[in-house]
C-alpha positions as CSV (number, residue, x, y, z in Angstrom):
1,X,0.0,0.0,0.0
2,X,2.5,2.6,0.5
3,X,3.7,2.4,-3.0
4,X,0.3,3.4,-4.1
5,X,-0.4,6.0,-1.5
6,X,3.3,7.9,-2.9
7,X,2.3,7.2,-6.6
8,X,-0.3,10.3,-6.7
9,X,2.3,13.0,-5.4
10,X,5.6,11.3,-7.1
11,X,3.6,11.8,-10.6
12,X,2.5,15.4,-9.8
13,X,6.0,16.2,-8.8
14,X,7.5,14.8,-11.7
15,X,4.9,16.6,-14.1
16,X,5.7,19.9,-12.5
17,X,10.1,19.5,-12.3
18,X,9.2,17.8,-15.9
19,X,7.5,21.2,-17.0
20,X,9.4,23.6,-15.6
21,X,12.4,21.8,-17.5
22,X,11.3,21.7,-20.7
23,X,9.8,25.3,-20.2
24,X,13.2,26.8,-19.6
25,X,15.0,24.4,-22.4
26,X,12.3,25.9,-25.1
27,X,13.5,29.3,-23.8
28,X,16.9,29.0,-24.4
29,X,16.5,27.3,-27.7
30,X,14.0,30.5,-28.6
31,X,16.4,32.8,-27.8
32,X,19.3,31.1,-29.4
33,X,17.3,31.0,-33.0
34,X,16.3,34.8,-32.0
35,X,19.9,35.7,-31.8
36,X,20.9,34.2,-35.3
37,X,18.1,35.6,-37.2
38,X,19.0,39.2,-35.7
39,X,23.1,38.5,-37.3
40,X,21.4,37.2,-40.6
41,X,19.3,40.7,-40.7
42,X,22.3,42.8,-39.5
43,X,24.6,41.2,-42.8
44,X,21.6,41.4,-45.2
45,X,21.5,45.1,-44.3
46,X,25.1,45.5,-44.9
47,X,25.6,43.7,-47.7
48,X,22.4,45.0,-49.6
49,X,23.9,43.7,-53.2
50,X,24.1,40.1,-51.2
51,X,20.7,40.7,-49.6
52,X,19.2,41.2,-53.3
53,X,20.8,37.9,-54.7
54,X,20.0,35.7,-51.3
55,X,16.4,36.8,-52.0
56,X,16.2,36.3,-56.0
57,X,17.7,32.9,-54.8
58,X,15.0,32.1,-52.4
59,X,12.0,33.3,-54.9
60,X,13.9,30.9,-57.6
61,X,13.9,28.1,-55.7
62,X,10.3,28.9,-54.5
63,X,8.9,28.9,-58.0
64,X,10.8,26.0,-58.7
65,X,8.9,24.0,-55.9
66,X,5.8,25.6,-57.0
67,X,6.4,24.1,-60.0
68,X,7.2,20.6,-58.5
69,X,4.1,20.5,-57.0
70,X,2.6,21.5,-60.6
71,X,4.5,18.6,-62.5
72,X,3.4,16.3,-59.1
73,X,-0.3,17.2,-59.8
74,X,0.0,16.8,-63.5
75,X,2.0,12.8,-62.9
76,X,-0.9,12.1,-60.1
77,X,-4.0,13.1,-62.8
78,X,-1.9,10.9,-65.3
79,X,-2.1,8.2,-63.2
80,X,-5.9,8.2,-62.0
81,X,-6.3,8.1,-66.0
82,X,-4.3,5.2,-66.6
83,X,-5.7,3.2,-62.8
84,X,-9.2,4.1,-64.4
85,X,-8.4,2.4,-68.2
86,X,-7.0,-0.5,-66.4
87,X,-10.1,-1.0,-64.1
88,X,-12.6,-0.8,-67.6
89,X,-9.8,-3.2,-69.0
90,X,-10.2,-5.6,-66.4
91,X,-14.0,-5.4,-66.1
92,X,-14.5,-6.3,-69.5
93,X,-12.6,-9.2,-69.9
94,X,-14.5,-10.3,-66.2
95,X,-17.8,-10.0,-68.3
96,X,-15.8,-12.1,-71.3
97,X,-14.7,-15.1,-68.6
98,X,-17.8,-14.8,-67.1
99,X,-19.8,-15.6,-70.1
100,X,-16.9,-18.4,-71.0
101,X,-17.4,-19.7,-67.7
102,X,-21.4,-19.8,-67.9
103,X,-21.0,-21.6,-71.6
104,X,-18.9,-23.7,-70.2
105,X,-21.2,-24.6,-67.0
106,X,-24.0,-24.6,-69.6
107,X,-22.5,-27.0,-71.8
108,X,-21.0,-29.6,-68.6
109,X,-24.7,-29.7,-67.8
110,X,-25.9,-30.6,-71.1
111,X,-23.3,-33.4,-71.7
112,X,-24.7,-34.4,-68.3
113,X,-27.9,-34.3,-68.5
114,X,-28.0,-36.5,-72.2
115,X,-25.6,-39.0,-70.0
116,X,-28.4,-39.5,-67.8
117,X,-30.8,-40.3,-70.6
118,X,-31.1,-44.2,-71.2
119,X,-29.2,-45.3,-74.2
């Protein structure tokens, strides 16, 4: 019993150490990114000729994923055409072995029934 009756306030305990942890670890890992955008804004600044090329870079490679997701779109389409051509290939030959299979159930029936029939 005294395990259980210590379970309750070890687990609140731990949640709140375990918070404040974390709380002060996201802090410092803010602040950290904080600091490195503010030196990337102080060199674009300075370096306005730099600035202009990082950001031409960044709108190439921008359209260049925009149009990724274009040719992606385009590729997915292309293949919902081709899955649906396959399904209407595959239901028709379905409807041409299923009308083999009844002519030949028909047929097995027949040569059946005339074996039944007194000679």
């Amino acid at each position: 019993m005294s395990q259980r009756d210590g379970f309750a306030s070890g687990f609140f305990a731990g949640a709140i150490v375990g918070s404040v942890i974390g709380g002060v670890v996201g802090a410092l890992i803010t602040q950290k990114r904080d600091l490195e955008l503010i030196e990337e804004e102080s060199e674009q600044t300075n370096g306005t000729a730099e600035a202009k090329k990082t950001n031409i870079l960044k709108r190439r490679t921008m359209k260049a994923a925009e149009n990724e997701g274009v040719e992606i779109e385009t590729a997915r389409r292309s293949l919902e055409d081709k899955i649906a051509q396959l399904n209407a290939t595959i239901d028709e030959v379905r409807k041409q072995l299923g009308n083999v299979n009844t002519n030949s159930t028909q047929s097995i029936s027949d040569r059946a029934s005339r074996s039944d029939e007194p000679r």
